[in-house]
N, C-alpha and C positions, 0 to 999 in steps of 0.2 A: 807526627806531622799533621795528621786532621785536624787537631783544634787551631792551630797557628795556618792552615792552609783553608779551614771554614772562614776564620774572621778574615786575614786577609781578602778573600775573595769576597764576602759581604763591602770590605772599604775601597777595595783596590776591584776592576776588572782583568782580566790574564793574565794576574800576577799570582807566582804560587810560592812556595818555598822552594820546591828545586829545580824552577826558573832563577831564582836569586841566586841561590847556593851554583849553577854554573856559571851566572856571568861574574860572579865574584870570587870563584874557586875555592868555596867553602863546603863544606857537607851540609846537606840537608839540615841535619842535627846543630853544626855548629850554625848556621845561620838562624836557627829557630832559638837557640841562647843565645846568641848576637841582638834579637832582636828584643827577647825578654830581658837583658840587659840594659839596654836602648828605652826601651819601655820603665824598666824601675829607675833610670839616670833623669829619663824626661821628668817624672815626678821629683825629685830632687834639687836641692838647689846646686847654682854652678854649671858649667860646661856638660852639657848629656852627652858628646861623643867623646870626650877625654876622660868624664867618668867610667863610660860604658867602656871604653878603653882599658882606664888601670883593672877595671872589675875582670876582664875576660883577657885580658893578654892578647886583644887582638890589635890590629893596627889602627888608629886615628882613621887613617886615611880608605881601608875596605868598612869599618862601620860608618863613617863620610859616605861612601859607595850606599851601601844597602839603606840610609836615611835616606837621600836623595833618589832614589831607586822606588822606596814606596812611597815618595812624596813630600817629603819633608818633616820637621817635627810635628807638625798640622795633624797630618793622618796617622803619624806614629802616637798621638794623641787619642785620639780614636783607637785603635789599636790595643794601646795599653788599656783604657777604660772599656773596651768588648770582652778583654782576658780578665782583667777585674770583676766584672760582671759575672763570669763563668766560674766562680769558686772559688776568686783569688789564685787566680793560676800565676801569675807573675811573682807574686811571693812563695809560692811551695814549688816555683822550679828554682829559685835564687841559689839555695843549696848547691844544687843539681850543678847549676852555669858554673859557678866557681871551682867546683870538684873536678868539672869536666875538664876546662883550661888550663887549671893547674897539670894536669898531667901532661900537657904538649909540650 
């Protein structure tokens, strides 16, 4: 959670990951893949939360919730390009998101 709770807090003020993850009743964990999802969908062409949707098995409408939550695609922008910057994190957890979701 610290790297997704370092950048957030760099874009966002007292917003953290599991602030999101209770007002959306997600885990910590799955909102931080919710988010790197959200983040590889914005680069993408097409709908980022219907992508970020079929990718994660979660709902339209709770990753609806946590876009609007940190700001819109605007700062989910920012977001992705901070994790980008840090080693390509958004691509070496891609694996990970999908692996994870498929098991729920």
């Amino acid at each position: 959670m610290g790297m997704f709770d370092g950048v957030l807090g760099q874009v966002l003020q007292n917003v953290d990951v599991a602030t999101l993850a209770a007002k959306v009743g997600l885990t910590p964990q799955q909102v931080e893949l919710a988010l790197q999802a959200l983040g590889q969908a914005h680069a993408a062409p097409g709908d980022t939360v219907g992508t970020a949707a079929a990718n994660t098995g979660l709902s339209p409408e709770t990753l609806q919730q946590l876009l609007q939550m940190i700001g819109g695609e605007e700062t989910l922008a920012k977001v992705a390009a901070m994790l980008g910057a840090q080693g390509g994190v958004l691509g070496q957890l891609g694996t990970l998101a999908s692996g994870f979701f498929a098991k729920r």
